[in-house]
N, C-alpha and C positions, 0 to 999 in steps of 0.2 A: 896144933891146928893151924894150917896154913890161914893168914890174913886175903881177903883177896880184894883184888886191886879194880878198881874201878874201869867198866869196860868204857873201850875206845868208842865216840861219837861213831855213828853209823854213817857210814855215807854218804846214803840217801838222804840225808837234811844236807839244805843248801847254806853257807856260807848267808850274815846277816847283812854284808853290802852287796851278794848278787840279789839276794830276797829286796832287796829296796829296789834294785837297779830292774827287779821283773816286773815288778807293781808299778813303777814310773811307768812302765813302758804299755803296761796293762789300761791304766787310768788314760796316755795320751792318745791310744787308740780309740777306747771307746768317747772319748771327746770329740774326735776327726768323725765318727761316724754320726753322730747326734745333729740336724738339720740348723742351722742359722735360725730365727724366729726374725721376724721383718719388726715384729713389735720390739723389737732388744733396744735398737736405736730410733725412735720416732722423732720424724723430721722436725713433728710442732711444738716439742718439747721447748719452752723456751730457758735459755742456758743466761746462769747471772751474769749481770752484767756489772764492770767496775765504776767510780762513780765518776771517772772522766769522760766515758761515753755520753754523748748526747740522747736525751730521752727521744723514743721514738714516738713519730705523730701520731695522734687515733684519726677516724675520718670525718669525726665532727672540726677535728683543727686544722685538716687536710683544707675544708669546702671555706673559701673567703668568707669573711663574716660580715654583714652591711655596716658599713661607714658612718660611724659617729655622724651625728648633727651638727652644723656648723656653731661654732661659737657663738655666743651670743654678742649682738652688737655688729655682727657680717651682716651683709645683705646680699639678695639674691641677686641673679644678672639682668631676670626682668627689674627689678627692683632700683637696678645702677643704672639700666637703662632709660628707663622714665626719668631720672632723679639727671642723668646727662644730658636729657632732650629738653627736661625743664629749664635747667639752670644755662643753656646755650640759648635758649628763647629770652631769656632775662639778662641775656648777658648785654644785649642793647637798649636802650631806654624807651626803642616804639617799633610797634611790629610796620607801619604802613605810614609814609611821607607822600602828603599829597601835594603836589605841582598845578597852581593854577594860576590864572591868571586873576587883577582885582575885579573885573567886569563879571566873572565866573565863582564872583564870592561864596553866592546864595548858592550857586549847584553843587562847590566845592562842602560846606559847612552844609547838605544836605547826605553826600555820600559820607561824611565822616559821621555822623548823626549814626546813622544806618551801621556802619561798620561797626561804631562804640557800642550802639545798642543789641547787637546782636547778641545769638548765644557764644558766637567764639569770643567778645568781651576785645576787641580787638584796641590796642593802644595805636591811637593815629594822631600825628603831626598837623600841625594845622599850621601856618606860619602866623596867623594876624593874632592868633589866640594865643597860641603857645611860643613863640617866639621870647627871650627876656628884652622887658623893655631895658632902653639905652645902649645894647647891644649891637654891634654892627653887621648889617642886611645878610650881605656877602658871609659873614663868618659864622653865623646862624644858621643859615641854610645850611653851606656845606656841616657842619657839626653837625644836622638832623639829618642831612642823607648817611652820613656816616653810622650814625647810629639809630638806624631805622632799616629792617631787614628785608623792608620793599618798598618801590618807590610808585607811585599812583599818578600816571601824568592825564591831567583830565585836560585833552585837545582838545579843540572850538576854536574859530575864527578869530576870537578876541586871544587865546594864545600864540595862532601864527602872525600875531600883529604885533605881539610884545618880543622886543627884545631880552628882557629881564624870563622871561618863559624858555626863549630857547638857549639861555645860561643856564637854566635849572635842568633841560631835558639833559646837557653834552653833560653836564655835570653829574646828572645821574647815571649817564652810559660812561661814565669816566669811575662810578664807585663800582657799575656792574657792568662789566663791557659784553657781556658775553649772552647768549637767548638763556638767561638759567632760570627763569622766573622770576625776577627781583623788580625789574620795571615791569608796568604793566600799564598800557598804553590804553588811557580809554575815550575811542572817539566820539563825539559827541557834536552833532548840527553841521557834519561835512560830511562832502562826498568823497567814495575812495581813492581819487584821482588826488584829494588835499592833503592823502595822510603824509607826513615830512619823511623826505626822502633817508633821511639817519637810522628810522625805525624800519626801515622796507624788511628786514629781516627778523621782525619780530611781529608775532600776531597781536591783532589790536583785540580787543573789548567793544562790540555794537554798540553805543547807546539807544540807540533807537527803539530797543523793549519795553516792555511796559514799565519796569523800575528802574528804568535810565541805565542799564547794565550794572544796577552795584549789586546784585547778588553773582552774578561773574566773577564781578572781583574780587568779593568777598572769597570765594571757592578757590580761585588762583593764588591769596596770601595765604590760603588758608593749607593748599597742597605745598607752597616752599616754607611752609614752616614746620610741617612733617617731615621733610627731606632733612629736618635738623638733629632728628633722634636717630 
């Protein structure tokens, strides 16, 4: 009895690397025809980050945040500012040096009264009172014009008679040469053809009102010592 031999593959089966190389090619086409999806890659995905990247701001740290309170122990600028106008007002020992003559004692020690007593608390120079005994005349005075931040010259006939008066006027136009409000001229019992010709460019003080002009004056030391803050 013949053996018989095993029949030969049919030809109709394909070879097992074209069978791979048809399905490749089967799989990349229908791949090509299948639509992109816009959702595959979304934009807001947010991708990690490594840890040398700077963290990104949110927008509460975006918006400036209000400014810590000052230190304790600062002060404000209104604060410096009074506390500069104070201490430049102290920095001389009399706000107002009054200029008279001896015969004009009692009108002199009447306006200074008035000035001390007021609400502005004014410190005024008096020569007879506040002068140091044993002190000398001349060195006195200038030392109080120097350190007195306006000068009060109370004219009267009995002043254009003293020479020792019109020392103390040039003297005082010699600490404030200039109209700043520092001198403040106040005429008293003359007519204005007597006022001294040194002063012609400075305005005087009436006395002739009813309180001899010292609430004037008052008002006049009282606006250059605002000019100080």
């Amino acid at each position: 009895m013949a053996s018989s031999s095993p029949a030969p593959p049919s030809e109709s089966k394909k070879p097992r690397g074209k069978m791979a190389d048809w399905f490749r090619k089967v799989l990349s086409k229908k791949s090509k025809k299948m639509p992109t999806s816009a959702e595959s890659t979304p934009s807001d995905v947010s991708q990690p980050s490594s840890q040398d990247d700077p963290p990104r701001m949110g927008l509460s740290s975006a918006v400036s945040s209000t400014p810590p309170p000052p230190p304790e122990g600062t002060t404000s600028n209104a604060g410096s500012s009074s506390s500069s106008s104070s201490s430049r007002r102290w920095s001389k020992d009399y706000d107002v040096c009054v200029c008279h003559s001896e015969e004009d004692l009692v009108a002199a020690q009447e306006l200074v009264s008035y000035l001390e007593g007021s609400s502005a608390s004014l410190r005024c120079f008096l020569q007879l009172r506040d002068a140091t005994p044993g002190g000398a005349i001349v060195s006195e005075l200038c030392q109080a014009l120097s350190n007195s931040h306006c000068r009060v010259l109370l004219i009267t006939p009995g002043f254009l008679r003293d020479q020792w008066c019109k020392y103390q006027m040039l003297q005082a136009l010699t600490e404030a040469p200039g109209a700043e409000g520092r001198t403040i001229p106040l005429l008293a019992g003359l007519a204005r053809t007597a006022y001294p010709a040194e002063l012609r460019y400075m305005y005087f003080v009436d006395g002739r009102g009813p309180d001899g002009g010292f609430c004037q004056v008052k008002d006049a030391v009282m606006r250059y010592l605002q000019t100080l803050s």
